[in-house]
MIROPA-180860 format. One record per residue (C-alpha): residue number from 1; residue in three letters; x, y, z. Coordinates in nm, 4 decimals. Example, Ala and Ser with C-alpha at 12.3 -4.5 7.8 and 13.67 -1.06 7.14 Angstrom:
! MIROPA-180860
(1; "ALA"; (1.2300; -0.4500; 0.7800))
(2; "SER"; (1.3670; -0.1060; 0.7140))
***
This chain:
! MIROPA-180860
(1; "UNK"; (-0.8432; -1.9926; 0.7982))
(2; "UNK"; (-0.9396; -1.6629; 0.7867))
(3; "UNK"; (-1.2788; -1.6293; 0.5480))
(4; "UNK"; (-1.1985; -1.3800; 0.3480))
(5; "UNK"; (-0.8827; -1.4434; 0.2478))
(6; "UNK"; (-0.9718; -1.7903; 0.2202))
(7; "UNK"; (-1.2795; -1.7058; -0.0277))
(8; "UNK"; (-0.9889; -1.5458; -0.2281))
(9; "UNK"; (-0.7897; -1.8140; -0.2585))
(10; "UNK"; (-1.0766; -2.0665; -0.3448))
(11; "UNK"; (-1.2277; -1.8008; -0.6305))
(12; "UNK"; (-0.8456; -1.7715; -0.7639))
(13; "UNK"; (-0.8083; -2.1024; -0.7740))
(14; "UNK"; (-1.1447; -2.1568; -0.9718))
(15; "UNK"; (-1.0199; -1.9155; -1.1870))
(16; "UNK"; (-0.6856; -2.0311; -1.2399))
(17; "UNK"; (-0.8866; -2.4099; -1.3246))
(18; "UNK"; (-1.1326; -2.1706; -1.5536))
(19; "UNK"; (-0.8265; -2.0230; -1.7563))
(20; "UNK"; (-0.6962; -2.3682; -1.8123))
(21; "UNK"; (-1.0165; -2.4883; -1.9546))
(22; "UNK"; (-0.9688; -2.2184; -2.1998))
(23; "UNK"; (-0.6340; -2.2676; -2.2694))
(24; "UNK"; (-0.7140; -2.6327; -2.3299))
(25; "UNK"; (-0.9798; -2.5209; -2.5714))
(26; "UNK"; (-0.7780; -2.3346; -2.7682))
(27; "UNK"; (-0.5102; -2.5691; -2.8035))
(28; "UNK"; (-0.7298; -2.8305; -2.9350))
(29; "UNK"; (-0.8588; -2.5376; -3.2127))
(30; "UNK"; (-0.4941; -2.4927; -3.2747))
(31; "UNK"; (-0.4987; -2.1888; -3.1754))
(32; "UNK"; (-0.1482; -2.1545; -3.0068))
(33; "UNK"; (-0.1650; -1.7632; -2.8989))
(34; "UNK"; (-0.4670; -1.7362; -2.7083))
(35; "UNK"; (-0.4169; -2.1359; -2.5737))
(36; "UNK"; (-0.0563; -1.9413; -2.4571))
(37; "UNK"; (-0.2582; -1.6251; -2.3124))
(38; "UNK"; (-0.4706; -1.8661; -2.1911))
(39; "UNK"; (-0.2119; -2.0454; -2.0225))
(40; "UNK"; (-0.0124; -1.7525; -1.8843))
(41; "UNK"; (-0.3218; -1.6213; -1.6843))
(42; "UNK"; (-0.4008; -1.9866; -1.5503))
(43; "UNK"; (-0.0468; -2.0045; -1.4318))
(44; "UNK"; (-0.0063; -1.6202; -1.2688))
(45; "UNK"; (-0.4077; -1.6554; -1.1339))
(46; "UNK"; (-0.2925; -2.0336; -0.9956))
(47; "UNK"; (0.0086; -1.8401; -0.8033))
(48; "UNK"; (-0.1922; -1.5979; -0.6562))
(49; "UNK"; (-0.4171; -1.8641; -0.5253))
(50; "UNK"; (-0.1652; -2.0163; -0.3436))
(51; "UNK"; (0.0222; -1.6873; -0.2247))
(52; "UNK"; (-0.3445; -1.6026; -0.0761))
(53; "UNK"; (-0.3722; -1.8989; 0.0792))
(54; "UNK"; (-0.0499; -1.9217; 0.2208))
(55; "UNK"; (-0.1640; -1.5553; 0.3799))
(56; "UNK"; (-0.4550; -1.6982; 0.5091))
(57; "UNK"; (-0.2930; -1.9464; 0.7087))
(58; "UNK"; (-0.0229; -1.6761; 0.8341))
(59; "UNK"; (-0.3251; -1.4362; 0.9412))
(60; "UNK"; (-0.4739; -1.7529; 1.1642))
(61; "UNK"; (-0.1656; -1.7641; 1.3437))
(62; "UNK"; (-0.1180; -1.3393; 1.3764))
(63; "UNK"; (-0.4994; -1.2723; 1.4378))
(64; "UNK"; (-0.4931; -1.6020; 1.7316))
(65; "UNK"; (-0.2027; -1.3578; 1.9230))
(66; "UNK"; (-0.0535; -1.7131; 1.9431))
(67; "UNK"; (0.1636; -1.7265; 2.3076))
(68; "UNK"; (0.4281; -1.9428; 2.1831))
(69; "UNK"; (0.5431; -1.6739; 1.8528))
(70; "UNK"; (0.8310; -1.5276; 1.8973))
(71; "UNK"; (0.8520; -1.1558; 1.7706))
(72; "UNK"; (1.0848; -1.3302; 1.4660))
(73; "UNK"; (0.8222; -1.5621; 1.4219))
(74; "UNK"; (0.5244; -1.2561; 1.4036))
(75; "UNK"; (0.7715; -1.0552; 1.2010))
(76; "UNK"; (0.7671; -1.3678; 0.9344))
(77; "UNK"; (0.4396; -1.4489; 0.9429))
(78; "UNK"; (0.3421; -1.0284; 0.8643))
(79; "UNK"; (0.6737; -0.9938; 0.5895))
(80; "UNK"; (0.8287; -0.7191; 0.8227))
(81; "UNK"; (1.1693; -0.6587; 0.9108))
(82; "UNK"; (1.3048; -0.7273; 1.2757))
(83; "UNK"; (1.4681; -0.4180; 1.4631))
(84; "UNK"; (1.5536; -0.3388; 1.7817))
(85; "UNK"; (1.3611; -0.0708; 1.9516))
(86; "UNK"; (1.4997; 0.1934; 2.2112))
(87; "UNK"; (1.4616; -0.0160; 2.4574))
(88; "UNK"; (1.7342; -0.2569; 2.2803))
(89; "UNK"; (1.4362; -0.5192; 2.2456))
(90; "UNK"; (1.3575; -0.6914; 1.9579))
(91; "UNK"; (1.0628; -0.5316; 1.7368))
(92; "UNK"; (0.8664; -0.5649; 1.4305))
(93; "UNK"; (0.9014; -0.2408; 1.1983))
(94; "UNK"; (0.7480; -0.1158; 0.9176))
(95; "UNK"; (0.9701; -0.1741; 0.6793))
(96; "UNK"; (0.8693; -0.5056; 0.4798))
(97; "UNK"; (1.0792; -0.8221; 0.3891))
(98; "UNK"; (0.9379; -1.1060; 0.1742))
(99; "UNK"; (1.0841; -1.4345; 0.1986))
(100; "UNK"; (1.1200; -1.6570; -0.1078))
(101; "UNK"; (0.7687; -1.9025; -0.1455))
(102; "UNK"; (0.9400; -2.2144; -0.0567))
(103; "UNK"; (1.0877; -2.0282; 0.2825))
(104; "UNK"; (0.7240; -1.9501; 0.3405))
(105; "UNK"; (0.6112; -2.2770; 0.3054))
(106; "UNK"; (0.8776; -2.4862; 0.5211))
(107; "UNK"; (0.7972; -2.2583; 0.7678))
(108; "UNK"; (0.4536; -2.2567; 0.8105))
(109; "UNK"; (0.4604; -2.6109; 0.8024))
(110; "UNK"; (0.7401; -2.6917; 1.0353))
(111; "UNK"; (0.6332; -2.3818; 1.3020))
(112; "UNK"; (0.2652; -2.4973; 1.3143))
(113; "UNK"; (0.2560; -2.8593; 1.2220))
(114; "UNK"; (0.5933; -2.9461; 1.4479))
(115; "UNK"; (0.6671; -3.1717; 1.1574))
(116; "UNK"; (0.9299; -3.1073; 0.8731))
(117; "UNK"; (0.7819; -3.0890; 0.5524))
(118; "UNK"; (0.8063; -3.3922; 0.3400))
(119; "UNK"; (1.0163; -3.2630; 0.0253))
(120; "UNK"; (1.0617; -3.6066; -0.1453))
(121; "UNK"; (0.6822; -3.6058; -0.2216))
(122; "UNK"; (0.6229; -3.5854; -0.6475))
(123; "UNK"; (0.4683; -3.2548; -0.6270))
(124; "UNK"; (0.7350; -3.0995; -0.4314))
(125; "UNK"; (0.9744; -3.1264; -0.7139))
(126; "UNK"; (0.6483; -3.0457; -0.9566))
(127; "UNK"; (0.6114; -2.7277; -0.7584))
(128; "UNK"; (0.9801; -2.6321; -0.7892))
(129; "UNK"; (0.9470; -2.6281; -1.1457))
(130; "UNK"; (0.6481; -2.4521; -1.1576))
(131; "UNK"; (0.7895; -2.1525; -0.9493))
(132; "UNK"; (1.1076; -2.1530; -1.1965))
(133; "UNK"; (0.8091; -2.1430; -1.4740))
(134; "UNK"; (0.6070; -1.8612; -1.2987))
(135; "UNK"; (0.9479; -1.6444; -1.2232))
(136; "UNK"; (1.0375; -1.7114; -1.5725))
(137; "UNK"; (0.7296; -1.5809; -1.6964))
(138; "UNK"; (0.6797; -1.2569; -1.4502))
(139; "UNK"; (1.0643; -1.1875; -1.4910))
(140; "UNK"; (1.1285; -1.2893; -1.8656))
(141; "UNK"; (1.4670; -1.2623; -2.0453))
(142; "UNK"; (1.3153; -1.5126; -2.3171))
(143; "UNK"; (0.9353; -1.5529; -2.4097))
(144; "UNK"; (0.8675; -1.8219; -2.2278))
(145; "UNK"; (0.6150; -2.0907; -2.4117))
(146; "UNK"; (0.3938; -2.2808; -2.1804))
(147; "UNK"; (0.1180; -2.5486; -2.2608))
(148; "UNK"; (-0.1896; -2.6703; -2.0831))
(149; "UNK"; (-0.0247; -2.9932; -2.0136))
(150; "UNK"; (0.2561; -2.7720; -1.8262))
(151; "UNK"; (0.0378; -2.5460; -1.6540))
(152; "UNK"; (-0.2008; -2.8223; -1.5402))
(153; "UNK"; (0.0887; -2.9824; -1.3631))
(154; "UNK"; (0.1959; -2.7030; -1.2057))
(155; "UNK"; (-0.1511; -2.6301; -1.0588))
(156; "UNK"; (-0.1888; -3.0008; -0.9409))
(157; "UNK"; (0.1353; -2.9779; -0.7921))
(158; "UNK"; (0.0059; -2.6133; -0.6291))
(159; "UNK"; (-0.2924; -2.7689; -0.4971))
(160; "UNK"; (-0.1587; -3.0806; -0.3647))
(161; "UNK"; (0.0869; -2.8953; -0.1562))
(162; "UNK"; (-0.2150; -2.6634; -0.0119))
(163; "UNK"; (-0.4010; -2.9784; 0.0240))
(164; "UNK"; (-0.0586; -3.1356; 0.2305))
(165; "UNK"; (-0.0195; -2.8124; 0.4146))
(166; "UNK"; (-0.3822; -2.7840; 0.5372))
(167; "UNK"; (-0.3475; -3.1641; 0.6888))
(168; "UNK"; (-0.0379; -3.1010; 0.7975))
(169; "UNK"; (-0.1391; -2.7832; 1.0058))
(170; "UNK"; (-0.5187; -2.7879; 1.0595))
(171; "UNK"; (-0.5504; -3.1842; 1.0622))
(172; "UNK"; (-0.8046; -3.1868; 0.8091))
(173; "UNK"; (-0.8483; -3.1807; 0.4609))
(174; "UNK"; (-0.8539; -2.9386; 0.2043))
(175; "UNK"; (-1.1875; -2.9088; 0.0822))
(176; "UNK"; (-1.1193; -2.7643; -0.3075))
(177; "UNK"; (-0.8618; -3.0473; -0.3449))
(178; "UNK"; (-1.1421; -3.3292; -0.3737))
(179; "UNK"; (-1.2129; -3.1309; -0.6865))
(180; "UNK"; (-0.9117; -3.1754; -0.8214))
(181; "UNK"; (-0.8516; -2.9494; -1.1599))
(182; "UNK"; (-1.2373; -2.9986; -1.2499))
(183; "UNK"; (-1.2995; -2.5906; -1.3068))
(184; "UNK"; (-1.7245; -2.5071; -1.1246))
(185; "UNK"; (-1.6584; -2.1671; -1.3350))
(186; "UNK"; (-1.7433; -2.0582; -1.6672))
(187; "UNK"; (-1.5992; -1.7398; -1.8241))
***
């Protein structure tokens, strides 16, 4: 994985656990508005944990030059848009295109493990739910409440499918997940 992207991820992800503590904290005070703030940053801080991550596998497989990608398959992996250049070849352009999470994961999994990814697994359908939450949240049309107990499933559910992503593609395991939601930061 490439380290500095990957010493994102893992100090988002401690974060994320860190705002959860919080959030768990204040619930437990009742203190339902900053246990929600609380919650909200655990959630969007878990997210881009796993969107950095995600990147950090992608830039192994751009920065290696791979032989076998395809310039669809570099054009995915860098969120640019496929043209065709003068030459009537295919090329990757400037322009950018983001593919929905989920796209990003299958792929990654399927291009570099050769396997499909396993989508009757618990957290799968955990993670679904937690990308409705996060959208929800970033893209309101209600306030959406969330709870510690919500959040903390949804980051389980994030970190089991880095975990299954990492043996899937790297063949070994993914060293934060031993930790499980047990937050090594204090803010």
């Amino acid at each position: 994985m490439n380290k500095s992207v990957d010493e994102a991820f893992v100090a988002y992800f401690e974060d994320a656990k860190a705002f959860l503590d919080l959030a768990e904290s204040r619930h437990k005070e009742g203190n339902t508005r900053g246990a929600e703030a609380f919650c909200r940053a655990s959630l969007l801080v878990g997210f881009a944990s796993f969107e950095a991550f995600l990147h950090s596998v992608s830039l192994d497989f751009i920065d290696s030059d791979h032989p076998s990608l395809s310039v669809q398959d570099k054009a995915f992996l860098c969120e640019k848009e496929v043209v065709l250049d003068s030459d009537g070849g295919f090329a990757i352009s400037e322009r950018n295109k983001f593919a929905r999470l989920e796209e990003r994961i299958l792929f990654l999994y399927r291009r570099f493990s050769g396997k499909k990814f396993d989508r009757t697994t618990a957290f799968w359908s955990v993670l679904q739910s937690g990308i409705k939450l996060r959208n929800d949240v970033v893209h309101p049309k209600v306030c959406q409440p969330l709870t510690p107990k919500t959040v903390a499933q949804t980051l389980t559910a994030l970190l089991d499918t880095m975990h299954y992503v990492s043996l899937g593609i790297y063949k070994r395991k993914l060293p934060i997940a031993s930790r499980g939601l047990s937050s090594q930061v204090e803010l």
